[in-house]
C-alpha positions as CSV (number, residue, x, y, z in Angstrom):
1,X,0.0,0.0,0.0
2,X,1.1,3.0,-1.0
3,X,2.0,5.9,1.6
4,X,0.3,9.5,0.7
5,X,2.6,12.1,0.4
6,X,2.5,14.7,2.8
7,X,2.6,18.5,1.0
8,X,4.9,20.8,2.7
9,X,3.4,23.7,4.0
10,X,5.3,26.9,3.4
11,X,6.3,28.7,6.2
12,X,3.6,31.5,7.8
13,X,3.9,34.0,10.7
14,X,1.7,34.8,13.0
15,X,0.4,39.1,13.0
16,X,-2.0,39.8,15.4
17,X,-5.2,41.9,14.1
18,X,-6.3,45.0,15.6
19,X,-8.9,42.8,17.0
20,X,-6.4,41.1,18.8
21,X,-6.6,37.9,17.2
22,X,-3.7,36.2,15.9
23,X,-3.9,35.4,12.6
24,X,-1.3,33.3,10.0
25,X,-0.2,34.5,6.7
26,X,1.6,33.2,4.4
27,X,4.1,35.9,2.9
28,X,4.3,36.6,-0.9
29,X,7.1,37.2,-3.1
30,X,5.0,40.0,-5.2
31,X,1.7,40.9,-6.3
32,X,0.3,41.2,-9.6
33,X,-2.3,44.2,-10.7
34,X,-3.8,44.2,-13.7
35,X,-6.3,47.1,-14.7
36,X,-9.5,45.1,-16.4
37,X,-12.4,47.2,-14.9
38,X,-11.1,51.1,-15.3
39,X,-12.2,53.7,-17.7
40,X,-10.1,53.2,-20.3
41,X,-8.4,49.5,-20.0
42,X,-10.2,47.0,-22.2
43,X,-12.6,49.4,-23.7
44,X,-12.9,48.0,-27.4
45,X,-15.4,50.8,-28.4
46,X,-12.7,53.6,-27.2
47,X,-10.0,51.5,-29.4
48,X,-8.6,49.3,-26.8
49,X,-7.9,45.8,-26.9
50,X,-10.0,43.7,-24.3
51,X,-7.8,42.9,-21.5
52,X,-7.5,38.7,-21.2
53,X,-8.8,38.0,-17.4
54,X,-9.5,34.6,-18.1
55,X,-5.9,34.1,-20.0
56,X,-4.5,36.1,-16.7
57,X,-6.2,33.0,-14.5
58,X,-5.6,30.4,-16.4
59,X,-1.5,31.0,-16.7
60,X,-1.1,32.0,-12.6
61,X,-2.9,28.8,-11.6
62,X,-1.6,26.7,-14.5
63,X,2.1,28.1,-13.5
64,X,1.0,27.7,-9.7
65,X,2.3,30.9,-8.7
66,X,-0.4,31.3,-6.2
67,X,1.9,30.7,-3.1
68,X,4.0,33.7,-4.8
69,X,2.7,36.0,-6.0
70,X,-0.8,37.7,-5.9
71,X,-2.9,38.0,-8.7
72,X,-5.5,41.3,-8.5
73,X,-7.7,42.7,-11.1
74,X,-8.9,46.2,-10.4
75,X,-10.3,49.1,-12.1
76,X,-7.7,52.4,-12.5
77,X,-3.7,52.1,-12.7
78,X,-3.2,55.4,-14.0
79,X,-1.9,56.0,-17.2
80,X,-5.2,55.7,-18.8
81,X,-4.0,57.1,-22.0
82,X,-1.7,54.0,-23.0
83,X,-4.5,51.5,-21.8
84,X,-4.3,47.4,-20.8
85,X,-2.0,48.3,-17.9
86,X,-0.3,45.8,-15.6
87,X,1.7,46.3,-12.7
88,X,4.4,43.9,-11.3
89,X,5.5,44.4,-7.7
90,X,7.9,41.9,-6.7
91,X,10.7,41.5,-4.5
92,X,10.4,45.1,-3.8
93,X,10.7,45.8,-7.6
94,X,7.8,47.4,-9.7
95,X,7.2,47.3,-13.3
96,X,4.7,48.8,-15.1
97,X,3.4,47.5,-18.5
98,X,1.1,49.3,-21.3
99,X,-0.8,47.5,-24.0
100,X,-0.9,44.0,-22.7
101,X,-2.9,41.4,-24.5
102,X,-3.5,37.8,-24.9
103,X,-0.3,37.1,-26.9
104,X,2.1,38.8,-24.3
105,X,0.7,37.5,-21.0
106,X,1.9,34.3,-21.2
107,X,5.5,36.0,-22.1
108,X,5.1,38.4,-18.8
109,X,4.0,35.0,-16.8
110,X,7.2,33.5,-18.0
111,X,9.1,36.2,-16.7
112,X,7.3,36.1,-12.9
113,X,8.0,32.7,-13.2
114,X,12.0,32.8,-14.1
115,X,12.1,35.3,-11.5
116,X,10.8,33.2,-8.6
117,X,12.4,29.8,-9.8
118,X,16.1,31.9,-10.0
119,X,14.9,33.7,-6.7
120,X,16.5,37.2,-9.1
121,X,15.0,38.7,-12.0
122,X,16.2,38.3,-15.8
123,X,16.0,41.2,-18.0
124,X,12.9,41.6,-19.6
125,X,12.5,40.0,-23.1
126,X,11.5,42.7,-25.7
127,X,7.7,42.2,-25.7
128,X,7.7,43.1,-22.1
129,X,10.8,45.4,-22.4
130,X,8.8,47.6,-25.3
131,X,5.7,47.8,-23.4
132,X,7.7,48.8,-19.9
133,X,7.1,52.2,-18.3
134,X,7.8,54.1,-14.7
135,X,4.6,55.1,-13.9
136,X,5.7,57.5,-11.3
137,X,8.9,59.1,-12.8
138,X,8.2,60.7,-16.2
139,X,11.0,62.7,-18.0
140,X,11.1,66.6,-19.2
141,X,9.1,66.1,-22.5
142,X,7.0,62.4,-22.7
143,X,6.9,62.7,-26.4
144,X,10.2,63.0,-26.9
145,X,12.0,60.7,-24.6
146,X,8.9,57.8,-23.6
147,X,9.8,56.7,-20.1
148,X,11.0,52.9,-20.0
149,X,11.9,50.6,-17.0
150,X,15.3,49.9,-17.0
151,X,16.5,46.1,-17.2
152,X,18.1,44.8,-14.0
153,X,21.5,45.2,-15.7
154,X,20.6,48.8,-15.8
155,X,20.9,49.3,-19.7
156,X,18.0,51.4,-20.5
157,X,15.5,50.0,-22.6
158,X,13.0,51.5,-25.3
């Protein structure tokens, strides 16, 4: 007869609640935002591609990166204007995407997945690298010089 395995649970600590009681969580490497119910993100009839929520699922429970990294759709990112936004916090790190759609997610879920298997992050391939922006540092002039997240090798890309 054949024993069942026993799953190892991942370490959690204990926080206590301002209710007082103690609670376990189970810390996460990063969380995942993705703009699918704003103003602008998704909105075919303003031009916009739809944004992929079911492709989204599918690739963070078929990669099983549950136990690292949040997945969260929600309404307004900011930077309405360049639409489908995503933003990747992880390991203290944030990138910010424009123009995602259902042929690049499974590219950025390859990239949180490198990441957590190497425990560092790889540059970003060029369809994530083209679509990469600092959403809270924009240069002089916009037009002229688009703002791009730099890789982790620190060669600017865009």
């Amino acid at each position: 007869m054949r024993r069942k395995r026993q799953r190892r649970s991942r370490p959690g600590i204990y926080v206590q609640r301002l209710d007082g009681q103690q609670v376990r969580l189970w810390p996460l490497r990063g969380q995942l935002f993705v703009c699918a119910y704003g103003c602008c993100c998704g909105h075919e009839e303003k031009g916009h591609p739809p944004v992929p929520v079911d492709l989204y699922h599918q690739e963070w429970e078929r990669r099983g990166l549950a136990r690292f990294v949040h997945l969260t759709f929600t309404q307004c990112l900011g930077a309405c204007a360049l639409a489908n936004v995503a933003l990747l916090v992880i390991d203290g790190q944030a990138y910010a995407f424009q123009g995602m759609t259902a042929e690049v997610v499974p590219v950025l879920f390859d990239f949180i997945e490198a990441w957590v298997a190497q425990g560092a992050p790889a540059p970003l391939p060029p369809p994530l690298a083209e679509r990469a922006f600092h959403p809270y540092t924009w240069p002089e002039d916009p037009v002229a010089h688009p703002p791009a997240c730099e890789t982790t090798q620190g060669e600017g890309q865009g």
